[in-house]
C-alpha positions as CSV (number, residue, x, y, z in Angstrom):
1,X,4.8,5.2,-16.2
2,X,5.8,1.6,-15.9
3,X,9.0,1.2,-14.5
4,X,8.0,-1.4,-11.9
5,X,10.7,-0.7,-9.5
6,X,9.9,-2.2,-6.2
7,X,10.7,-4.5,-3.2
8,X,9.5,-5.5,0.0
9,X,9.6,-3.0,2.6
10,X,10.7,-0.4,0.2
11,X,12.0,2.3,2.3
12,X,11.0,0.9,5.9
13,X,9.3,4.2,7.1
14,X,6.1,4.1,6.0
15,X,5.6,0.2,6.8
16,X,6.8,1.0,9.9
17,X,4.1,4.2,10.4
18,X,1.7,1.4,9.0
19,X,2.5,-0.6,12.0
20,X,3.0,1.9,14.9
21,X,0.6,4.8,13.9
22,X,-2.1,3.9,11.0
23,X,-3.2,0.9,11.8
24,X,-3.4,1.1,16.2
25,X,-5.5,3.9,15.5
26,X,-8.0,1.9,12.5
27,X,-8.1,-0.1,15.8
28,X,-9.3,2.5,18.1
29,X,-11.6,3.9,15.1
30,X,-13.1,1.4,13.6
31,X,-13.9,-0.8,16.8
32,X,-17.6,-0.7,15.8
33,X,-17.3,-2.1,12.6
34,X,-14.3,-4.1,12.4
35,X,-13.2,-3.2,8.9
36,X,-10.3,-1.5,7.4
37,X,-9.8,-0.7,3.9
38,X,-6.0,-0.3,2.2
39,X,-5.1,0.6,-0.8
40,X,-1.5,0.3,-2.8
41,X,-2.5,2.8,-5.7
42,X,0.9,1.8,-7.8
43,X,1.3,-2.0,-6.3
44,X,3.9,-3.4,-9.3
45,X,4.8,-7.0,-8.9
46,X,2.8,-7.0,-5.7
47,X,5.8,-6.4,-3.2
48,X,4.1,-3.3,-1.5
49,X,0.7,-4.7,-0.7
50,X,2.5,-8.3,0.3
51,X,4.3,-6.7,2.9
52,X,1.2,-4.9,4.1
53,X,-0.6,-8.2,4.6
54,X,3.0,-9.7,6.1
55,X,2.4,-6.8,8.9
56,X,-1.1,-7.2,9.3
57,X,-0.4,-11.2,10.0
58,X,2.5,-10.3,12.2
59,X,0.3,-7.6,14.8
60,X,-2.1,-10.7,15.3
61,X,-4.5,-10.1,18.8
62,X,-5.4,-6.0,17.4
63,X,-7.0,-7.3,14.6
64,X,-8.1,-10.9,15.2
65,X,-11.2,-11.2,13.7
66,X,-11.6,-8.2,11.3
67,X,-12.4,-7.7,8.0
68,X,-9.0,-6.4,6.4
69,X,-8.9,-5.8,2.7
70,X,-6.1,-4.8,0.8
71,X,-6.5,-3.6,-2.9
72,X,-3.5,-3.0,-5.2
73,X,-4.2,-1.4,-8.7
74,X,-1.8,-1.0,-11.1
75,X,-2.0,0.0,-15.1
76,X,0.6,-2.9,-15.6
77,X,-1.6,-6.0,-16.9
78,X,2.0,-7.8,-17.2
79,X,3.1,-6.5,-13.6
80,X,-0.2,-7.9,-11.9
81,X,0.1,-11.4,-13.2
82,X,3.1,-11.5,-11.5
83,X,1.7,-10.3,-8.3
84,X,-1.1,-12.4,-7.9
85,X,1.2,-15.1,-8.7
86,X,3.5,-14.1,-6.0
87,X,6.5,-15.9,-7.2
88,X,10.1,-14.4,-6.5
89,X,13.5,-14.7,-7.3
90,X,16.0,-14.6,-5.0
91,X,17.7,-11.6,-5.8
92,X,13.3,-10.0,-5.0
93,X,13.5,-11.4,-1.7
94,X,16.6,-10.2,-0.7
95,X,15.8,-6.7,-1.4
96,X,14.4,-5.2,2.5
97,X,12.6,-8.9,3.0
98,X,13.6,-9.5,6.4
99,X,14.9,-13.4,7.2
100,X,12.3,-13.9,9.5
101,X,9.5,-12.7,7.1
102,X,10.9,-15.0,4.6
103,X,11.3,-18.2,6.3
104,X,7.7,-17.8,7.8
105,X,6.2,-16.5,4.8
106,X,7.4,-18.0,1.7
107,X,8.6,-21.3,0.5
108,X,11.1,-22.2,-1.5
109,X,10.3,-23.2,-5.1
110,X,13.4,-24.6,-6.9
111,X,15.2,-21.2,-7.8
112,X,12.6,-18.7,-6.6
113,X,10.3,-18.4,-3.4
114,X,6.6,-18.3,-3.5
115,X,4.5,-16.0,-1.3
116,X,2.1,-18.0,0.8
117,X,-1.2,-18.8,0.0
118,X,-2.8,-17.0,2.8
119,X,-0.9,-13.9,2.0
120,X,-1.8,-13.7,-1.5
121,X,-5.1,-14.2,-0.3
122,X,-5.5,-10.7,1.5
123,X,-4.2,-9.0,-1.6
124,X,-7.0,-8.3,-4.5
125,X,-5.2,-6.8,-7.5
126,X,-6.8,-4.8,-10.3
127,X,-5.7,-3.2,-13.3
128,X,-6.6,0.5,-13.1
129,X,-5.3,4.3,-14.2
130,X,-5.1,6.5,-11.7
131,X,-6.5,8.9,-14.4
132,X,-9.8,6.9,-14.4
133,X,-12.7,7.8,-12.1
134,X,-11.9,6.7,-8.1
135,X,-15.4,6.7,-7.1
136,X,-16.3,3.6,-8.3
137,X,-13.6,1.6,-5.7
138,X,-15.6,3.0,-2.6
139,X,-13.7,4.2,0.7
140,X,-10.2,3.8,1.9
141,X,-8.9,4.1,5.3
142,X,-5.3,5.0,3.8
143,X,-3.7,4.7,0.5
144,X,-0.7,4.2,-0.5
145,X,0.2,6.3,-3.7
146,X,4.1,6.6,-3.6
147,X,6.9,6.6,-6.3
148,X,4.2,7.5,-8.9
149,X,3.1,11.1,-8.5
150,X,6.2,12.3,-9.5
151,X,5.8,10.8,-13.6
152,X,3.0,13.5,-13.4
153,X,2.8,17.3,-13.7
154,X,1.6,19.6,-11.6
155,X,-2.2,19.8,-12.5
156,X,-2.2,16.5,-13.2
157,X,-0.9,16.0,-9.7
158,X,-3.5,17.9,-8.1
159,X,-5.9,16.6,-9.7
160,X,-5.0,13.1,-8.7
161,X,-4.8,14.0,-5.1
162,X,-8.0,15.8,-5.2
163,X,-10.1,12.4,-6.3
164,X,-7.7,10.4,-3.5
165,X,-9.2,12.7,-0.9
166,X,-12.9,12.1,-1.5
167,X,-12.7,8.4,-1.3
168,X,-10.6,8.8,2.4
169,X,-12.3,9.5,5.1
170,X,-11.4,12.5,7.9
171,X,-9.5,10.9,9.8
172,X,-7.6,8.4,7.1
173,X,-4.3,8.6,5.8
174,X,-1.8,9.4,3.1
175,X,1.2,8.0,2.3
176,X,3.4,9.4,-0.5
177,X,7.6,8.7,-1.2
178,X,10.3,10.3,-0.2
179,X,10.5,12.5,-3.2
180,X,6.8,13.3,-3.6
181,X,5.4,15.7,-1.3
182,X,1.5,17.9,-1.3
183,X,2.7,20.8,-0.6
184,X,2.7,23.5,-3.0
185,X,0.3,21.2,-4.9
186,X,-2.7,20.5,-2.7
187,X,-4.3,22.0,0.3
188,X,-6.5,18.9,0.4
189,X,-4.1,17.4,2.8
190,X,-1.6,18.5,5.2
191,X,1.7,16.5,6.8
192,X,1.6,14.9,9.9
193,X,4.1,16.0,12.7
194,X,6.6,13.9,12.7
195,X,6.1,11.3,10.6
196,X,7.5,12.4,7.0
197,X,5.5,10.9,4.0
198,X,2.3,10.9,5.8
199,X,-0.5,13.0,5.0
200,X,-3.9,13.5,6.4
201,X,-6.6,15.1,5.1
202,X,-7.0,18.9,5.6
């Protein structure tokens, strides 16, 4: 249940989808209020939600001047203190951190790198179970929940995904990993053409 396994940019595709597709529509969506919610439901040492914020600072003019909150749980007390620390080895940053990510974003402390301050600031972490009650962390505009189902059965599962979908709205999203899919499991979301590992809800 604790594995921790992570790195930046772990398996580019849904980064990417969180750059081309989820968040120009937010844009469109939420013009009126200014404010998008995202959470990393199974954040480990913090490389997943980093390298949402990394994104998020690197679109710049679509979301100048909103309200952008990112929120990574995790039931890892030892893997959050890390996070919010946002301290690095090298071998970390190598792993999908792009060169020109690095240089901009982190700085060089002795034999490990340090996430910036203004990053770590966009992150909030939390220790939480995704087998404790979802209601009380309000509405997401798309959550990120990958690499984690699949440590659960089937019911368990469903259940899960059943909880994720009241706190999304209609038109938020779902990502999930590669080997982690709802179907056969949920008919609370369904799969977005083209874009494999994203769900929306049904």
């Amino acid at each position: 249940m604790t594995t921790n396994e992570t790195l930046f940019f772990r398996d580019i595709r849904p980064f990417d989808q969180l750059r081309k597709v989820i968040l120009p529509h937010l844009a469109e969506a939420r013009a009126a209020n200014r404010r998008i919610r995202l959470w990393s439901a199974a954040c480990s040492t913090g490389q997943e939600p980093y390298s949402f914020a990394m994104i998020i600072k690197d679109i710049g003019e679509l979301l100048n001047g909103w309200r952008v909150e990112i929120f990574a749980t995790d039931l890892s007390s030892e893997a959050l203190d890390k996070a919010k620390v946002g301290l690095y080895s090298q071998f970390e940053v190598q792993r999908g951190l792009p060169v020109t990510m690095m240089t901009r974003y982190f700085k060089r402390t002795e034999e490990t790198w340090q996430i910036d301050s203004a990053i770590r600031a966009m992150v909030t972490f939390r220790e939480f179970n995704l087998l404790e009650d979802f209601s009380r962390l309000g509405s997401f505009d798309a959550i990120y929940c990958r690499n984690v189902l699949i440590y659960f059965d089937k019911e368990t599962k469903a259940d899960i995904l059943r909880r994720v979908r009241k706190i999304l709205p209609d038109d938020g999203f779902l990502s999930l990993g590669g080997a982690e899919t709802v179907l056969g499991v949920t008919d609370a979301f369904k799969p977005i053409d083209n874009e494999r590992g994203l769900y929306a809800p049904a």
